[in-house]
C-alpha beads as a LAMMPS data file, in Angstrom:
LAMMPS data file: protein, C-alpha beads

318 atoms
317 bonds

1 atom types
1 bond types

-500.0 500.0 xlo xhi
-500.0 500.0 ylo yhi
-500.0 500.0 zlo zhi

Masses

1 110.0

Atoms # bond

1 1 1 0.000 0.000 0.000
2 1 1 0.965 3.830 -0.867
3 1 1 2.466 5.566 2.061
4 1 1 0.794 8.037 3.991
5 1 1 1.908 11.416 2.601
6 1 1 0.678 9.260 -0.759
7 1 1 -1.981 8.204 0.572
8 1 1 -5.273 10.162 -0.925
9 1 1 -6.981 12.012 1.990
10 1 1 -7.585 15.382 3.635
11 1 1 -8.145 13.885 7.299
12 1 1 -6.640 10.898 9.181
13 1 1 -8.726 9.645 11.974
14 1 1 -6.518 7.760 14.667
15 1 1 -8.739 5.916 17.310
16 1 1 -7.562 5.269 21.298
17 1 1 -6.501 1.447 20.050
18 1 1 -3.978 3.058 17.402
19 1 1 -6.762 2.401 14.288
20 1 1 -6.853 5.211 11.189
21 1 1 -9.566 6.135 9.196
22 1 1 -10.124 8.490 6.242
23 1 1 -13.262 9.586 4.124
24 1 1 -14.588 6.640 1.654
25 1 1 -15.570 9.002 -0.717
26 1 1 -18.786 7.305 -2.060
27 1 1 -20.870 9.020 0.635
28 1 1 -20.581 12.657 2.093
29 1 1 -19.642 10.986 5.056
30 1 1 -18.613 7.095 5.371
31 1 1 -15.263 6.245 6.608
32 1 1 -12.813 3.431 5.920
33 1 1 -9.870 1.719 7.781
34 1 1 -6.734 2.193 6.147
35 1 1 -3.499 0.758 7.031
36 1 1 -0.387 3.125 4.692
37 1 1 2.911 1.177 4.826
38 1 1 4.544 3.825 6.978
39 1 1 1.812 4.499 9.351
40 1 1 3.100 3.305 12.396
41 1 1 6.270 5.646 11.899
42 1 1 3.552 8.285 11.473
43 1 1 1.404 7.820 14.403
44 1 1 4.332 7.058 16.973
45 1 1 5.479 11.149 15.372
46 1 1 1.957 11.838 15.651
47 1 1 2.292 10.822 19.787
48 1 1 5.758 12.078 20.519
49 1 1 5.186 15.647 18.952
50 1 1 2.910 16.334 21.895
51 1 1 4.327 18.697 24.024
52 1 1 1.780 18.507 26.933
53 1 1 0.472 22.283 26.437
54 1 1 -1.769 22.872 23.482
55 1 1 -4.017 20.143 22.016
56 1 1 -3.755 21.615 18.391
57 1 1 0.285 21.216 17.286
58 1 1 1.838 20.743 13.871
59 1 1 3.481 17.713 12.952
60 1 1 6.254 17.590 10.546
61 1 1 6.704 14.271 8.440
62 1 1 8.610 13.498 6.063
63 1 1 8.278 16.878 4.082
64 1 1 4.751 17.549 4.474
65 1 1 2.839 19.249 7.157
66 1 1 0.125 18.059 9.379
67 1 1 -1.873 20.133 11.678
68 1 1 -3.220 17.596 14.815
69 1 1 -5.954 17.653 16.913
70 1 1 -5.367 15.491 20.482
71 1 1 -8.781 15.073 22.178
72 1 1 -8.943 12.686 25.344
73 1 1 -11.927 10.328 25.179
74 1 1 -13.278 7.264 27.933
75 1 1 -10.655 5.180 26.053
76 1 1 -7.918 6.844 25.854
77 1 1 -6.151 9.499 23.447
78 1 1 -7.438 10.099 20.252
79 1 1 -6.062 12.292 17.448
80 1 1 -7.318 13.867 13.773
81 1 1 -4.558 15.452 11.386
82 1 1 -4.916 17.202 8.329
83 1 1 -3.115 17.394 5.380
84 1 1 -1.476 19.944 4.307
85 1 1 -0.229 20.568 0.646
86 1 1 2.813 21.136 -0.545
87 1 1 1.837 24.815 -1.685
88 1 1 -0.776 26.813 -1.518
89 1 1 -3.846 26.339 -3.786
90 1 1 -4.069 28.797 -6.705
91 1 1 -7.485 30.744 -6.145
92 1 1 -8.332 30.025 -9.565
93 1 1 -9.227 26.914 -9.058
94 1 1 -11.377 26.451 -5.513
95 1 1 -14.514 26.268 -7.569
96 1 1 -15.246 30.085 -6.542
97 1 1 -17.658 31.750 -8.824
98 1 1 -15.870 34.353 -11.217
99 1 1 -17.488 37.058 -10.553
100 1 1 -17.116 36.974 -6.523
101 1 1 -13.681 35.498 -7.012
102 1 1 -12.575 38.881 -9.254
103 1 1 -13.953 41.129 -6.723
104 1 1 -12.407 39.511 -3.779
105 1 1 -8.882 39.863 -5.868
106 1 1 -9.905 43.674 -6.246
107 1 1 -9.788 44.090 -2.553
108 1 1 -6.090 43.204 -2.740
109 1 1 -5.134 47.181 -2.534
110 1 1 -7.988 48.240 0.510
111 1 1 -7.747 48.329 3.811
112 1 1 -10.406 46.411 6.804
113 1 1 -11.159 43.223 7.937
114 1 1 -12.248 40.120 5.080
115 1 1 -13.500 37.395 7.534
116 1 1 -14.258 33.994 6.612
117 1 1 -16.602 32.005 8.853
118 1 1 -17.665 28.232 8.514
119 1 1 -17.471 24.851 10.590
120 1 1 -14.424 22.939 11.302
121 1 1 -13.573 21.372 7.988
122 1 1 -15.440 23.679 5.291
123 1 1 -12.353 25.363 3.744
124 1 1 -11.670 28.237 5.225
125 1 1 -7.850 28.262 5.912
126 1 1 -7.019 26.842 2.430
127 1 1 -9.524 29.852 0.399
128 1 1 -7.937 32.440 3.065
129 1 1 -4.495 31.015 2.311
130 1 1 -5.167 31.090 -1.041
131 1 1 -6.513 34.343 -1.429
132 1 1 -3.365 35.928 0.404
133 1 1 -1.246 34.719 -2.247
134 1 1 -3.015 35.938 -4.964
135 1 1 -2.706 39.679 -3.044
136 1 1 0.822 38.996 -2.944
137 1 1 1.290 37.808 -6.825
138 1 1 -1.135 40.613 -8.075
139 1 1 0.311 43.814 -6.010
140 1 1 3.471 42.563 -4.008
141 1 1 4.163 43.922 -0.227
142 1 1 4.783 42.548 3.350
143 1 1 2.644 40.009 4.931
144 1 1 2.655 38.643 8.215
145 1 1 0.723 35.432 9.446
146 1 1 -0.062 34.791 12.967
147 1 1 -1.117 31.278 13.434
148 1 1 -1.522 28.081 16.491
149 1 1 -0.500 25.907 14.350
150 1 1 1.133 27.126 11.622
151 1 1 -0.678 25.195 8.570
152 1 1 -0.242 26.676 4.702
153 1 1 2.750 27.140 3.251
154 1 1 3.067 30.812 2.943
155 1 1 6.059 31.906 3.991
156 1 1 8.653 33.049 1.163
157 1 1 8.802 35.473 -1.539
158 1 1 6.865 36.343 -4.214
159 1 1 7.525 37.568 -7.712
160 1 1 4.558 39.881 -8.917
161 1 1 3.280 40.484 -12.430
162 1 1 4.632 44.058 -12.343
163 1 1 8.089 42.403 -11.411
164 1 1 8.536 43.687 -7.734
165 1 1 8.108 41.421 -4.848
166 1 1 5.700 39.924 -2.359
167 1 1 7.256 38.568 0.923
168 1 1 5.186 36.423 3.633
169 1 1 6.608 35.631 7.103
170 1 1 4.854 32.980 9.604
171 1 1 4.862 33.063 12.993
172 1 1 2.827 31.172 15.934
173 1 1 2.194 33.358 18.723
174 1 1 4.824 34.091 20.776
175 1 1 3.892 31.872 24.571
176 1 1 0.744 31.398 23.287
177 1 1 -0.474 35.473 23.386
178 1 1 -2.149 36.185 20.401
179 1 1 -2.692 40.013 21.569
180 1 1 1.188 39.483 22.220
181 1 1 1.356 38.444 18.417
182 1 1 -0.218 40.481 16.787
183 1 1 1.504 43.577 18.630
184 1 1 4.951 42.754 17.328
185 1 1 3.386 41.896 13.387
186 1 1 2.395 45.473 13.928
187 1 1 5.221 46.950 14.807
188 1 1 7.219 45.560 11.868
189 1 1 4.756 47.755 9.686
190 1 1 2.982 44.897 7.145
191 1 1 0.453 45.552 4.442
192 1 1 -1.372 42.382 5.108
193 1 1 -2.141 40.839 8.508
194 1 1 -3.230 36.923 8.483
195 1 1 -4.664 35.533 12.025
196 1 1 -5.567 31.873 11.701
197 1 1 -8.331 32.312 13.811
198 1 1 -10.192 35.072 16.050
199 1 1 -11.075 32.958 18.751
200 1 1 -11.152 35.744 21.769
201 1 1 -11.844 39.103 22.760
202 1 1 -8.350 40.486 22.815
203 1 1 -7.495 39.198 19.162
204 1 1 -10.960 40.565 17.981
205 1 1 -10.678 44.055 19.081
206 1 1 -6.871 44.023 17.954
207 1 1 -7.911 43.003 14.209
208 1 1 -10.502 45.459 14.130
209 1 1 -8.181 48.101 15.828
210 1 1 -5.730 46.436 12.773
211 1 1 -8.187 46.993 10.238
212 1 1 -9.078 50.354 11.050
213 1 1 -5.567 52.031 11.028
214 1 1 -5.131 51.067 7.413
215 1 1 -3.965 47.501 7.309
216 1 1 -5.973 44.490 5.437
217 1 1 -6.547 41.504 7.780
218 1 1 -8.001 38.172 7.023
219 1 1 -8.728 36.012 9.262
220 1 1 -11.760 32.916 10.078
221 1 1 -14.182 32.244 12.843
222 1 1 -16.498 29.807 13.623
223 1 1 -20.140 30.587 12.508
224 1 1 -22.465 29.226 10.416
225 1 1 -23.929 31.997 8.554
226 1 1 -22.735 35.646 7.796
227 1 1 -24.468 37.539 10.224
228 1 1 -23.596 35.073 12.893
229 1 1 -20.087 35.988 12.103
230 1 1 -20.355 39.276 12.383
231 1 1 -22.809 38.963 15.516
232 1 1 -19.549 36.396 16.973
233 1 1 -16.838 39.239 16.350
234 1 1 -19.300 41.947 18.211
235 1 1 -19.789 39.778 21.450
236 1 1 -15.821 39.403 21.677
237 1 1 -15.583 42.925 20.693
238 1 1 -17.696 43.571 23.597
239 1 1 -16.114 40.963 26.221
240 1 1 -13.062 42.941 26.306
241 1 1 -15.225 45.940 28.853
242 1 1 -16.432 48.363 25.859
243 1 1 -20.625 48.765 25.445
244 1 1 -22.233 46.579 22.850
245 1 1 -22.891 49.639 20.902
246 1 1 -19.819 50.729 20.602
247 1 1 -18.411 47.252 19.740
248 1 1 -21.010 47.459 16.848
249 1 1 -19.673 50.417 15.579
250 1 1 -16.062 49.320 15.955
251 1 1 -17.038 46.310 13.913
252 1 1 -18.835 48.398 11.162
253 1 1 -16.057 50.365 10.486
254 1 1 -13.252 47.802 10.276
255 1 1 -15.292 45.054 8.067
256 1 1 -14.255 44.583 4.359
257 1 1 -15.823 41.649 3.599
258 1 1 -17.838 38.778 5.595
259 1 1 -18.066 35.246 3.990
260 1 1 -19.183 32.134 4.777
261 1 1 -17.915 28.870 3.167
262 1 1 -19.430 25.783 2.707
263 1 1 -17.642 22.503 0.662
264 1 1 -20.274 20.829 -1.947
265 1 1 -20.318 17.912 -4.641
266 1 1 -17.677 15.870 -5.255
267 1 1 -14.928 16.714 -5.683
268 1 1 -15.662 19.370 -3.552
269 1 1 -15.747 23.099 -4.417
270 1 1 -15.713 26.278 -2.409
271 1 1 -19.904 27.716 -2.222
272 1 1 -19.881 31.548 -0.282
273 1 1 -22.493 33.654 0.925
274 1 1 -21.180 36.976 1.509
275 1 1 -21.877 40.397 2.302
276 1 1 -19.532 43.849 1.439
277 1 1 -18.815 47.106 2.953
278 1 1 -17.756 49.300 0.534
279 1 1 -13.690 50.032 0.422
280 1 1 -14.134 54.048 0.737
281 1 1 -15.395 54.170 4.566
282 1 1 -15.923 58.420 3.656
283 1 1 -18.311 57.098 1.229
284 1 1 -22.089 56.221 2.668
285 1 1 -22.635 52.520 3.190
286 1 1 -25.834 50.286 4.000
287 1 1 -23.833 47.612 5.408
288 1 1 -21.872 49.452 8.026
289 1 1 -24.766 51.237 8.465
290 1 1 -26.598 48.209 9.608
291 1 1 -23.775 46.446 11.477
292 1 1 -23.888 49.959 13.362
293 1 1 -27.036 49.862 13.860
294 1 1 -26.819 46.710 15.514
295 1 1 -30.463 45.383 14.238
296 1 1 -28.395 42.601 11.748
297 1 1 -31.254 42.889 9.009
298 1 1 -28.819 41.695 5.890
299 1 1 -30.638 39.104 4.147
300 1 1 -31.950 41.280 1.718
301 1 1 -28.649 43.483 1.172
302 1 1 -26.949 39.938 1.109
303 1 1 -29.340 39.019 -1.638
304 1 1 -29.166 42.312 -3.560
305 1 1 -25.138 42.463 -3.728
306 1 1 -25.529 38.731 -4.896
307 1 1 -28.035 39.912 -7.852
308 1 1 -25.919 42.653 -8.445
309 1 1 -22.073 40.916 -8.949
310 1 1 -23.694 38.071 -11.072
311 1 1 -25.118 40.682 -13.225
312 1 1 -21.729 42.113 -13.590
313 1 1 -23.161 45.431 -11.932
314 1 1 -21.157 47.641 -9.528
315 1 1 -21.787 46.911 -5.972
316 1 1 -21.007 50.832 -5.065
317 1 1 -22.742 53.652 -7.174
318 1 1 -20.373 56.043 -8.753

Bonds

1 1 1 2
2 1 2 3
3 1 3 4
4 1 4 5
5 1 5 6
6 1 6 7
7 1 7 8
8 1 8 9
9 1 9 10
10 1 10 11
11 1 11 12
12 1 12 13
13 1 13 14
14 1 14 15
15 1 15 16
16 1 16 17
17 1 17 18
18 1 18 19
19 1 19 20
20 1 20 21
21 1 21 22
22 1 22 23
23 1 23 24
24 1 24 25
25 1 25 26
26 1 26 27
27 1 27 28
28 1 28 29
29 1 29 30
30 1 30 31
31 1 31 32
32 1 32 33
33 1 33 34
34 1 34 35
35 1 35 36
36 1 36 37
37 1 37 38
38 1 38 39
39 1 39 40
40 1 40 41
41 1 41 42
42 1 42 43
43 1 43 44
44 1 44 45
45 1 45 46
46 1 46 47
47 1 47 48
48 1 48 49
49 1 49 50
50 1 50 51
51 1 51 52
52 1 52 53
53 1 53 54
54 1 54 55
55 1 55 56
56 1 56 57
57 1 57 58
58 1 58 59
59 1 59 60
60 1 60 61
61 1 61 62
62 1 62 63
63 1 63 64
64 1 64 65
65 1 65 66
66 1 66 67
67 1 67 68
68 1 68 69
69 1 69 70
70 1 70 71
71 1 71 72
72 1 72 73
73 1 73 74
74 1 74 75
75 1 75 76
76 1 76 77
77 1 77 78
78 1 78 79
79 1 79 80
80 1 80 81
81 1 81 82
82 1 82 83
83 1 83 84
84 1 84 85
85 1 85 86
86 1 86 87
87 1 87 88
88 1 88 89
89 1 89 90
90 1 90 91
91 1 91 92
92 1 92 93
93 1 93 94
94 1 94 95
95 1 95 96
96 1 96 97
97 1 97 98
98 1 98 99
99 1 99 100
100 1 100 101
101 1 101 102
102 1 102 103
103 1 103 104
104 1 104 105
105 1 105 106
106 1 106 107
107 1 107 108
108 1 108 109
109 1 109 110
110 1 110 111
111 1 111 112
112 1 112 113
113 1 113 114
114 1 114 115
115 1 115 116
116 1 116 117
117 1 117 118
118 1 118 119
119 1 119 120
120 1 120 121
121 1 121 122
122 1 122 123
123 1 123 124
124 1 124 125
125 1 125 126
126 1 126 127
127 1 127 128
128 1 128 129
129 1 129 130
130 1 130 131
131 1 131 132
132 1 132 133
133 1 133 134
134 1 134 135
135 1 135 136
136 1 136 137
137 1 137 138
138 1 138 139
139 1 139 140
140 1 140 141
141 1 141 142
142 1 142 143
143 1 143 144
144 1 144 145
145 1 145 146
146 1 146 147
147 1 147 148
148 1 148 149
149 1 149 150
150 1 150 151
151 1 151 152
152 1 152 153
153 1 153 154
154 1 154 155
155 1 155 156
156 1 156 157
157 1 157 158
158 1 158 159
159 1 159 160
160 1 160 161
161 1 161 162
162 1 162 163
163 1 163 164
164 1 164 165
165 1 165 166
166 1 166 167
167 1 167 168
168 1 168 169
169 1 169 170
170 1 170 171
171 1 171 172
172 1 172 173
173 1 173 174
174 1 174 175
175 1 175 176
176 1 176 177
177 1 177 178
178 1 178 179
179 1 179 180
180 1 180 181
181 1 181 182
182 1 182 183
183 1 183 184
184 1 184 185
185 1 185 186
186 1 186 187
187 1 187 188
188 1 188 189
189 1 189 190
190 1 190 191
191 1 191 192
192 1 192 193
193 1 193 194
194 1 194 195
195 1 195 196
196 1 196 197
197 1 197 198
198 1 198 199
199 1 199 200
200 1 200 201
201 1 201 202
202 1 202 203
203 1 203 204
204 1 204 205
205 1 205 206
206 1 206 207
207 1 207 208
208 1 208 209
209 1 209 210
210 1 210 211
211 1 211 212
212 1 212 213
213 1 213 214
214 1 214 215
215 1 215 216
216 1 216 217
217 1 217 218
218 1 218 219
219 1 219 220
220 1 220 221
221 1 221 222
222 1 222 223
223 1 223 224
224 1 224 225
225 1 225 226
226 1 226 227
227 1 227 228
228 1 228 229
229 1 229 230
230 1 230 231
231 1 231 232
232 1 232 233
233 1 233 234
234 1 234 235
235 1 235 236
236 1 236 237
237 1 237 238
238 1 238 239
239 1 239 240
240 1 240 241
241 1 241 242
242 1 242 243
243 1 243 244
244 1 244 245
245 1 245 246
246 1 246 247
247 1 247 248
248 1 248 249
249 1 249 250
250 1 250 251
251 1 251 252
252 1 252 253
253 1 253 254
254 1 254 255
255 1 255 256
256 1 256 257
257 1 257 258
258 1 258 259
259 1 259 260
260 1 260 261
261 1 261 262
262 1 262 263
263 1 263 264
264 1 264 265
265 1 265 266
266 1 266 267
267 1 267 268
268 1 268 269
269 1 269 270
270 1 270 271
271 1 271 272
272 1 272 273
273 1 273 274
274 1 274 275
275 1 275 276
276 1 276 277
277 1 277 278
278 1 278 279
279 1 279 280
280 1 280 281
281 1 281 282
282 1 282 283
283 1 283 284
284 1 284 285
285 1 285 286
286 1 286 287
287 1 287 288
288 1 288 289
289 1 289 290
290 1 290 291
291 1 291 292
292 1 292 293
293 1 293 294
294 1 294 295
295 1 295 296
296 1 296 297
297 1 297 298
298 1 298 299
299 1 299 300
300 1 300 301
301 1 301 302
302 1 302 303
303 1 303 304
304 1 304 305
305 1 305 306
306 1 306 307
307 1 307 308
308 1 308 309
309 1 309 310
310 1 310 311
311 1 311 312
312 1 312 313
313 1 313 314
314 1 314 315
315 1 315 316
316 1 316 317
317 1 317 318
């Protein structure tokens, strides 16, 4: 049998009793045991990369990366780990519809928060990853990622198509303090900030603080439609002491862009519902108006700016 970095899969399920499983593929769902040549090499560096601290680590074997999940059931440890490719995905070909995929690359040059929400598993650091890149091919400049683990491979340099240079630095945060993190990206002065994840009030009011003073900052969450992602980045906003209304209105003035990604068919391709703010914050704007507002009526603007970029229409009027 193939080894494991051959074998095809995007998840490896390792049981307490030491048994892997990986996606069948002829349901959305169904698993099957698999047994690679090499596995127990892999699961005994799968065990003794554990540190002890953080349940989420990155495993490094035999030239590919895999980002690990340790959870403790009744029977003992268990452990998930991704795949991660060799390079990052070219945008071009996640499935994402044209239209939405050339205005996302037009954002490339703005400045505010494009947040990508979904569930564990739908996507989101791969089209995030992916999207970075393409900023850094189209218009070059200094990016900084701060991730726990570190998963795509984005750290290098970059050759644009104007022939200057993109350059992408990784980092995990330094003793585990995001805020920490993300203080010291800042300092070094990058066009783009990546956070893997906003996963507390400290890191949410510091990309929106981020987003705000000029930079452009991508970053997931967990949520499972648009305006629960943008309802889940005002409740940390507000945990760190500030009123919820003005944690609305720091939120409606740093968003760019809120997405949320789900995988469909087989193979599987990127499906978004999204929602824009428009670039010029001087110019008036019915989705920061609403996120200010705090009421969180955007189906219908949702809808309309839908309508509107698959009739190859202008989402902003001149």
């Amino acid at each position: 049998m193939a080894t494991v970095n051959e074998t095809d899969f995007s998840d490896i399920y390792i049981i307490p009793d030491g048994t892997a499983y990986i996606w069948g593929r002829k349901t959305p769902s169904g698993l099957v045991q698999v047994q690679p040549d090499d596995y127990d090499e892999f699961y005994q560096t799968v065990k003794d990369t554990y540190d002890g601290s953080n349940p989420s680590y990155l495993v490094k074997y035999k030239g590919l990366n895999y980002r690990v999940e340790r959870t403790v059931t009744l029977d003992g440890q268990q452990y998930c780990a991704r795949k991660m490719p060799h390079t990052v995905p070219d945008i071009n070909k996640l499935g994402i519809e044209e239209k939405l995929l050339n205005y996302l690359k037009s954002l490339s040059g703005c400045a505010g928060l494009i947040l990508l929400a979904g569930t564990t598993g739908s996507g989101k650091t791969t089209t995030l990853s992916a999207l970075l890149r393409e900023f850094l091919i189209r218009d070059g400049g200094y990016a900084f990622t701060l991730e726990d683990p570190v998963e795509m491979p984005l750290d290098g340099t970059y050759h644009t198509v104007n022939g200057e240079l993109g350059i992408c630095k990784q980092m995990t945060p330094p003793g585990g303090s995001w805020e920490a993190g993300l203080k010291s990206m800042l300092r070094s002065k990058p066009r783009y900030v990546y956070l893997g994840e906003i996963r507390d009030p400290e890191i949410a009011s510091e990309a929106l603080r981020a987003a705000i003073s000029g930079h452009l900052v991508l970053s997931t969450i967990h949520a499972s439609t648009v305006t629960d992602a943008i309802q889940s980045i005002v409740k940390y906003a507000a945990a760190t002491g500030i009123s919820e209304e003005m944690a609305f209105d720091l939120v409606g003035n740093g968003i760019l862009a809120v997405l949320h990604q789900t995988l469909v068919g087989v193979p599987k391709r990127a499906q978004l519902e999204y929602v824009f703010a428009n670039p010029d914050p001087t110019k008036g704007d019915q989705v920061r108006g609403i996120v200010k507002s705090g009421k969180m009526n955007l189906s219908t603007t949702i809808e309309a700016q839908r309508i509107r970029l698959s009739r190859g229409i202008s989402l902003w009027d001149k």
